[in-house]
VMD Tcl script that builds the backbone (N, CA, C; Angstrom):
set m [mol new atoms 225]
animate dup $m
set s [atomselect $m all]
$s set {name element resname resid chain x y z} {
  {N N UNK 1 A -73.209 24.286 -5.128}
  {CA C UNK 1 A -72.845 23.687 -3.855}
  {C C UNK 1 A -71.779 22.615 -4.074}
  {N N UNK 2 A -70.807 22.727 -2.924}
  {CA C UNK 2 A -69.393 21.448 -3.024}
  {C C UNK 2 A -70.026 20.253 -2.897}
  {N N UNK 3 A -69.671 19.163 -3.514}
  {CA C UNK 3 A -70.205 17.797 -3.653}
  {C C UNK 3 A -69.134 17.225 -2.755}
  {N N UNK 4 A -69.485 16.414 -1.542}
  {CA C UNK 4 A -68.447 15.621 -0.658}
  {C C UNK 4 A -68.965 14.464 -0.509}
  {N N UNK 5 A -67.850 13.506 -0.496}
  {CA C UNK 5 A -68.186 12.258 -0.100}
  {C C UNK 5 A -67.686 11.651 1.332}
  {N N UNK 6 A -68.148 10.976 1.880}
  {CA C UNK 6 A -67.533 10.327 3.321}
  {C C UNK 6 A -67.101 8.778 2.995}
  {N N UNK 7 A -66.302 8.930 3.802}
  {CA C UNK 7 A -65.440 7.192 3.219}
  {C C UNK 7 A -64.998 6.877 4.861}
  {N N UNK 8 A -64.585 5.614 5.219}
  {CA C UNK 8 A -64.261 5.513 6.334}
  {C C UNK 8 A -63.361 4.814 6.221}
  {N N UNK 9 A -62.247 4.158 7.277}
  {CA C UNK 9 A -60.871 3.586 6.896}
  {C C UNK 9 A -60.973 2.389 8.003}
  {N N UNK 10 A -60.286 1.579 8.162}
  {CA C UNK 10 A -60.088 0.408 9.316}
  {C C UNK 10 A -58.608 0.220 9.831}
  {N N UNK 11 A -58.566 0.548 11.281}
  {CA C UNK 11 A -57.373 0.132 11.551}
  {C C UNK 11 A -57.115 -0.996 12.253}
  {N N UNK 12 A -56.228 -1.260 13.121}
  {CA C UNK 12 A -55.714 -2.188 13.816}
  {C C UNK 12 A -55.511 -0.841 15.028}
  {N N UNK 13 A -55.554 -1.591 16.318}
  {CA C UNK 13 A -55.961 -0.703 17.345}
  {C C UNK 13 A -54.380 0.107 17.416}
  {N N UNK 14 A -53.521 -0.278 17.393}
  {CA C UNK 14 A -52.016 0.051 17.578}
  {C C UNK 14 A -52.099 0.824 16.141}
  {N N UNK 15 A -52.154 0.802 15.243}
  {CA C UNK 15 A -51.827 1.531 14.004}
  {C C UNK 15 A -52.645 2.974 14.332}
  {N N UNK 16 A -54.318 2.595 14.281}
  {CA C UNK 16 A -54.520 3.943 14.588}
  {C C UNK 16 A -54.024 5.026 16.157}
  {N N UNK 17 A -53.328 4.585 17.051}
  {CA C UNK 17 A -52.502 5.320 18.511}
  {C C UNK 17 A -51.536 6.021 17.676}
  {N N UNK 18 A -51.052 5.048 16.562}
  {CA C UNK 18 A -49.877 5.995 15.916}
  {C C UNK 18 A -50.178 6.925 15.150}
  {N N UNK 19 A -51.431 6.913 14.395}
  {CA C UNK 19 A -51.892 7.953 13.739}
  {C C UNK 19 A -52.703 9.248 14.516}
  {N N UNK 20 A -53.275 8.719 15.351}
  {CA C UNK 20 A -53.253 9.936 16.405}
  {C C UNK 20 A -52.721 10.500 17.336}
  {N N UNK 21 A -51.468 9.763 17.427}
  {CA C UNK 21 A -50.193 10.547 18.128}
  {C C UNK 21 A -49.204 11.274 17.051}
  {N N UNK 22 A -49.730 11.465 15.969}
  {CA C UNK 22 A -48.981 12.279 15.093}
  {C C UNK 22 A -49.881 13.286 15.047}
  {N N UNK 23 A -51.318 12.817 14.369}
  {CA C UNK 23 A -52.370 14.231 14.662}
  {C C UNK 23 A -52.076 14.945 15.715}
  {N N UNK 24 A -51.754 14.610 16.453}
  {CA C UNK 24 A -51.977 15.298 18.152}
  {C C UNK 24 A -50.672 15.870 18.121}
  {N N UNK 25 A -49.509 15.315 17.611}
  {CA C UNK 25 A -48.176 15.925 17.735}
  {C C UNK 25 A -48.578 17.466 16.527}
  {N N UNK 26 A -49.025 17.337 15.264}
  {CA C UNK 26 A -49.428 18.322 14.747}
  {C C UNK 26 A -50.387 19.461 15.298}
  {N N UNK 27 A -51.064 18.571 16.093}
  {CA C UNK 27 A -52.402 19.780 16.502}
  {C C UNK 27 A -53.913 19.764 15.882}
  {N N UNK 28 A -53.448 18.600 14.949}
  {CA C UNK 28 A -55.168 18.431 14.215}
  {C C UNK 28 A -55.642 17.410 14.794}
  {N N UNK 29 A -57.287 16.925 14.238}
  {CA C UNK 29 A -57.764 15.854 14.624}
  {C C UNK 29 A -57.491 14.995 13.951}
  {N N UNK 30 A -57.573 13.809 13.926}
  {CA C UNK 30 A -57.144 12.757 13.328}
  {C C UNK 30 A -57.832 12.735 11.507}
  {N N UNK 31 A -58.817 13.009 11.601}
  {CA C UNK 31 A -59.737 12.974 10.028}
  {C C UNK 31 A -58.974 14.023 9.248}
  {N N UNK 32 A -58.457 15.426 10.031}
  {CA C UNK 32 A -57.515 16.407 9.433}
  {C C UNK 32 A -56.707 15.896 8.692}
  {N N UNK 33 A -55.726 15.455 9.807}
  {CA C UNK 33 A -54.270 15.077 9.473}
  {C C UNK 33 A -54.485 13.851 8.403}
  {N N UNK 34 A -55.597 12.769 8.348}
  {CA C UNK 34 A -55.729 11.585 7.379}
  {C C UNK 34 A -56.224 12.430 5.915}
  {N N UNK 35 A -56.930 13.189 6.206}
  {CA C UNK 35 A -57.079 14.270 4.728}
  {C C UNK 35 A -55.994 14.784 3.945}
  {N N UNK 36 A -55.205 15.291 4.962}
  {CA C UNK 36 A -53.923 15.798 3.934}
  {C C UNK 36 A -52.805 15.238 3.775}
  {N N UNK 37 A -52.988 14.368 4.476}
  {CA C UNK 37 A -51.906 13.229 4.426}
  {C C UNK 37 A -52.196 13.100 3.203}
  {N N UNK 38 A -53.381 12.100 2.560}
  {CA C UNK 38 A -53.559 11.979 1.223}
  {C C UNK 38 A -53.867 12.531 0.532}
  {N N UNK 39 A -54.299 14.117 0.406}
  {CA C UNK 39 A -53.894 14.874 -0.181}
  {C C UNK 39 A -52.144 15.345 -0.753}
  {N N UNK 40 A -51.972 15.059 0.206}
  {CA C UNK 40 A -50.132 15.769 -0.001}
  {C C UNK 40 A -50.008 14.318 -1.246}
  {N N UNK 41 A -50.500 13.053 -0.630}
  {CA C UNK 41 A -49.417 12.257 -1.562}
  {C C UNK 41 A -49.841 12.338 -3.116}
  {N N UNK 42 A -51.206 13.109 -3.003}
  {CA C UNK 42 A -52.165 13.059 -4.453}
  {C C UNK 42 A -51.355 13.341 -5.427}
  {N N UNK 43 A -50.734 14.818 -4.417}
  {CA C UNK 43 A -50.161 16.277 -4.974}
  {C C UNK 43 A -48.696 15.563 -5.493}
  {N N UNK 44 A -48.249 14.532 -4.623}
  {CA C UNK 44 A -46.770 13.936 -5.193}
  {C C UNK 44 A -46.642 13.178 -6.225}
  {N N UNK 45 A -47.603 12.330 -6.010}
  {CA C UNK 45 A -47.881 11.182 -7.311}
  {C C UNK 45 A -48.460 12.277 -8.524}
  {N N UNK 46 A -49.095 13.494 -8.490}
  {CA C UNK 46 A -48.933 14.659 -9.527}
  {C C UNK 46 A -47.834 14.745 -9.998}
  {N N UNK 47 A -46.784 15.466 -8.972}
  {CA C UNK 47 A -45.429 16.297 -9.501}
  {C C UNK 47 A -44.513 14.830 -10.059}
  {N N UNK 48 A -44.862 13.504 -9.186}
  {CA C UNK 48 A -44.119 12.503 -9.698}
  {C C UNK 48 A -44.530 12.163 -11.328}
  {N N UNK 49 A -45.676 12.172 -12.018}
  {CA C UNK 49 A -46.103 12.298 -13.297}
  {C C UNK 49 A -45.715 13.033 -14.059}
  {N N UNK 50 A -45.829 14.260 -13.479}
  {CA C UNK 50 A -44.749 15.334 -14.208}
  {C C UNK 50 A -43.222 15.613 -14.609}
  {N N UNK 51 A -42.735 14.868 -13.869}
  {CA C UNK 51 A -41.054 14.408 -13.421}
  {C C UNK 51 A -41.040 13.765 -15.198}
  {N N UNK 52 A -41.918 12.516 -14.798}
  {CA C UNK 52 A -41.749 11.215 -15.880}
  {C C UNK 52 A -42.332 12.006 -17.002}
  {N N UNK 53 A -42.947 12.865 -17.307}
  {CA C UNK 53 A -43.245 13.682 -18.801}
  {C C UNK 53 A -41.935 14.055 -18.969}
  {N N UNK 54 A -41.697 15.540 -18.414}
  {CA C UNK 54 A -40.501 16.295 -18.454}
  {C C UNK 54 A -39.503 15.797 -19.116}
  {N N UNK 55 A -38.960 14.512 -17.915}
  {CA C UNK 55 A -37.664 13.488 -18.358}
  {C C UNK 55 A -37.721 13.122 -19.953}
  {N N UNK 56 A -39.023 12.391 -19.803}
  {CA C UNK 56 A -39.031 12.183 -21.197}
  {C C UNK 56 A -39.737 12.810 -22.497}
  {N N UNK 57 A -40.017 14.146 -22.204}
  {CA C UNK 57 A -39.633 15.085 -23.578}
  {C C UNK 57 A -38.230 15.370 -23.929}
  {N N UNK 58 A -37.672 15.581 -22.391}
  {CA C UNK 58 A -36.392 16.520 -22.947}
  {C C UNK 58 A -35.549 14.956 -23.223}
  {N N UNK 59 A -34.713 13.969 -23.103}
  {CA C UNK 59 A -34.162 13.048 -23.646}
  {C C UNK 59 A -34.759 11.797 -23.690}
  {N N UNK 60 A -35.913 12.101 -24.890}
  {CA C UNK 60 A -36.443 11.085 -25.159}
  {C C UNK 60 A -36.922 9.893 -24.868}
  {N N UNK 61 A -36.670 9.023 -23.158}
  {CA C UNK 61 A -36.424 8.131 -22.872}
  {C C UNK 61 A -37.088 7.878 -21.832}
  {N N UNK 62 A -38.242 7.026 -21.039}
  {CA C UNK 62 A -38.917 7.124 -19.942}
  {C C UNK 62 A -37.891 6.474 -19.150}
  {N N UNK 63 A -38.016 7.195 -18.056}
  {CA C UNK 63 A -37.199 6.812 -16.583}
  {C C UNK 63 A -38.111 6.536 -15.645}
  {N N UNK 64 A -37.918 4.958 -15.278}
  {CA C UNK 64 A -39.099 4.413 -14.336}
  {C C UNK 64 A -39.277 4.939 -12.935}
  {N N UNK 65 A -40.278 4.909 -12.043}
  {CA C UNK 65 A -40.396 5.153 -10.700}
  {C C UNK 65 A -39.210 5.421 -9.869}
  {N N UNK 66 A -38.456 3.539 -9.565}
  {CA C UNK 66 A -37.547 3.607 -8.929}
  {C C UNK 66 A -36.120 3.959 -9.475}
  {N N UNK 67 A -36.193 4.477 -11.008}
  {CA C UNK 67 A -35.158 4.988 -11.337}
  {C C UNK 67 A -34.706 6.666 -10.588}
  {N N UNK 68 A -36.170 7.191 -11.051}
  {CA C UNK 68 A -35.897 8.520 -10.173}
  {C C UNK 68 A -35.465 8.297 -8.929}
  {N N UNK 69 A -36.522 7.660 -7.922}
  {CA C UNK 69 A -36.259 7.999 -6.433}
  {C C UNK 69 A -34.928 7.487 -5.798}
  {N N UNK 70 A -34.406 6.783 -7.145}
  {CA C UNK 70 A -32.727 6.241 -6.312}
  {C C UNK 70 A -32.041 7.350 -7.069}
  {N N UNK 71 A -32.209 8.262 -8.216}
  {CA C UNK 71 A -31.633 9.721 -8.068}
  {C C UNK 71 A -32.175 10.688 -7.524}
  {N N UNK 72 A -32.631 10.220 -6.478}
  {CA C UNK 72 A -33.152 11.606 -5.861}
  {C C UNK 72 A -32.597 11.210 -4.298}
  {N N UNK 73 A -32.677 10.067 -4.561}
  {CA C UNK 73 A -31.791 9.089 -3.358}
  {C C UNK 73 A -32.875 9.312 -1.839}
  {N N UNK 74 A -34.242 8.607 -2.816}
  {CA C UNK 74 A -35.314 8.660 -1.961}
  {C C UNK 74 A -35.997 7.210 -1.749}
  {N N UNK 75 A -34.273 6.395 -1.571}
  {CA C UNK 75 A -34.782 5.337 -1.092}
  {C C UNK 75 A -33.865 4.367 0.127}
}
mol reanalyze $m
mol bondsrecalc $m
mol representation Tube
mol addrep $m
């Protein structure tokens, strides 16, 4: 059997309108859209780990966070 945990979050009354006017612009419920939201970023801060291996097998040299995302010009 899947092992799940429940966690709950706190907003500010205006922060969460904005988060459920995006759920709602998507079509999910709000707990949806807050699931994969942080899922997706899990999955980025993954491929972002992987970036920083890669880089530095192939020329030897670690390239920090904001080194990448200002060549990727993701800032």
């Amino acid at each position: 059997m899947l092992k799940m945990t429940v966690t709950s979050l706190r907003f500010k009354d205006d922060q969460y309108r904005e988060v459920k006017a995006l759920a709602d612009f998507y079509g999910e419920s709000v707990t949806t859209f807050m699931r994969q939201t942080i899922l997706e970023r899990l999955e980025d801060e993954a491929d972002y780990q992987d970036a920083v291996s890669n880089l530095g097998d192939r020329h030897d040299a670690v390239v920090s966070r904001e080194e990448i995302r200002h060549r990727l010009a993701l800032e």
